[in-house]
C-alpha positions in Angstrom: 41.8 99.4 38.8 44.7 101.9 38.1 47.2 98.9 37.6 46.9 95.3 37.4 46.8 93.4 40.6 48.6 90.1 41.5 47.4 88.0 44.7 49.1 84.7 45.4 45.8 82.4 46.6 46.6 78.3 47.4 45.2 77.6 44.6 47.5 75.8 42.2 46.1 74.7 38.1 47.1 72.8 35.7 47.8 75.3 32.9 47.6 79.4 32.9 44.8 80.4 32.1 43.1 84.0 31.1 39.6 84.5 30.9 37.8 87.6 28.5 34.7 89.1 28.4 32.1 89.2 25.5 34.1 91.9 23.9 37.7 90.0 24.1 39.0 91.7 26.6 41.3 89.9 29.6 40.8 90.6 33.1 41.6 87.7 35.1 44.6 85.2 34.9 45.1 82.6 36.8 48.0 81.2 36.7 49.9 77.2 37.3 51.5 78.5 40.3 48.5 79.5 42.0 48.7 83.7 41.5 45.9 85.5 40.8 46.3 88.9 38.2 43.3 91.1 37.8 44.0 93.5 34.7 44.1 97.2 34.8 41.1 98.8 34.2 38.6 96.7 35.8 35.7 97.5 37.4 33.6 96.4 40.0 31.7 98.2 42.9 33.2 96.6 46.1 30.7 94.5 48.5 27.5 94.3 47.8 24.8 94.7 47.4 25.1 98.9 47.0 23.0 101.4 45.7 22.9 105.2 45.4 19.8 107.2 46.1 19.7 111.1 46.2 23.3 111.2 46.6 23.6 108.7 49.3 25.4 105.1 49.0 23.2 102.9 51.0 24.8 99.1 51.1 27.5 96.6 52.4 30.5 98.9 53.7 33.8 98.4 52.3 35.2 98.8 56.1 38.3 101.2 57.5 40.9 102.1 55.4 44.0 99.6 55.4 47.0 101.7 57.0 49.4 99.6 54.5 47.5 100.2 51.2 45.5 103.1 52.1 42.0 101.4 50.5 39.5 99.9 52.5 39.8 96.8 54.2 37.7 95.0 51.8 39.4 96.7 48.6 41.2 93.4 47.1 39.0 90.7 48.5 35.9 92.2 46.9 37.9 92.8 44.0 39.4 89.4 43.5 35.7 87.9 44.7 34.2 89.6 42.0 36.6 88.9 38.9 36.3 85.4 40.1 32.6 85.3 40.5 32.2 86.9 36.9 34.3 84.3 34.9 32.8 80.8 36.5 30.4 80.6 33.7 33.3 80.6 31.8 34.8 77.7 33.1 36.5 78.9 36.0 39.1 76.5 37.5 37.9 76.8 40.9 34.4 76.2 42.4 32.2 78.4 44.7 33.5 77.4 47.6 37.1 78.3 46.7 36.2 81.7 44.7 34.6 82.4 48.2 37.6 81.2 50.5 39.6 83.5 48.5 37.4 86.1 49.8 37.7 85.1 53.8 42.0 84.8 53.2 42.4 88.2 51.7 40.2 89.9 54.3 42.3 87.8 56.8 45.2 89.3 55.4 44.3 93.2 56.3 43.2 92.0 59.9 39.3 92.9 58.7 37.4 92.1 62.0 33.9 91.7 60.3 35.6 89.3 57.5 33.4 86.0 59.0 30.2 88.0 58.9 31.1 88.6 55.0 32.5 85.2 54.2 29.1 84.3 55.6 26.8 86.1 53.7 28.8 85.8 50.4 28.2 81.7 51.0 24.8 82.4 52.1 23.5 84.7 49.7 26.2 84.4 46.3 23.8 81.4 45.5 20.8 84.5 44.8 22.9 87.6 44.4 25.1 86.2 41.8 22.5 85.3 39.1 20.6 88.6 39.4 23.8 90.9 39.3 24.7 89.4 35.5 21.5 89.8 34.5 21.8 93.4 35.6 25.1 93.8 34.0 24.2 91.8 31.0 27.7 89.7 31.6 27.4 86.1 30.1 30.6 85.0 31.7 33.2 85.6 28.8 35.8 83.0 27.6 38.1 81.1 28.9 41.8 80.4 26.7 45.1 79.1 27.7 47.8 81.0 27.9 51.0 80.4 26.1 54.5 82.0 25.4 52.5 83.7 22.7 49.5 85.3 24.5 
């Protein structure tokens, strides 16, 4: 991410919160008013599953390019899906369910015409893919802290 990204889901909490990898490093806040932030700098692949062989990406597509933010269609959602889906180990204020709605309302919001296909198979298959994928990355699911006035 070449700048931190803000997406305002329904999702209200109690407190804000900020969750860091194994290392210390924020990448997700989620704040009491319901807004998402994803830090800049983060990475992630888009939908998956994807991989590369002889040159070739073989996987999910990430769909036609968004006239309005000139990234693909599934850009954000897969982006916010994944931050999400990396911290609920860590004791991520929102179930699976949510994490996954977020998914289907951001792909709503660019008009993406395959976005109930996707919503499907993230419910469908996030259950398998999920597990596998840390192991792969060798994430443990970070921390999660409150944020004050402080931090």
């Amino acid at each position: 991410m070449p700048e931190n990204y803000i997406w305002q889901s329904p999702y209200k909490q109690d407190k804000n919160w900020a969750f860091q990898d194994d290392h210390g490093i924020t990448w997700l806040r989620l704040m009491q008013d319901g807004r998402v932030e994803i830090m800049k700098g983060y990475a992630w692949d888009g939908c998956t599953p994807k991989f590369c062989f002889l040159d070739i990406l073989f996987g999910i597509p990430d769909g036609a390019v968004d006239s309005a933010t000139g990234k693909p269609k599934t850009y954000y959602a897969s982006l916010v899906h994944d931050a999400l889906c990396q911290f609920q180990p860590a004791d991520l204020p929102l179930n699976r369910t949510q994490v996954d709605k977020c998914f289907l309302l951001l792909m709503q919001e660019t008009n993406f015409r395959l976005r109930y296909i996707y919503y499907a198979a993230a419910r469908i298959f996030g259950w398998f893919t999920q597990p596998v994928t840390r192991k792969i990355r060798k994430v443990h699911g970070g921390r999660r802290i409150e944020l004050t006035q402080k931090n």
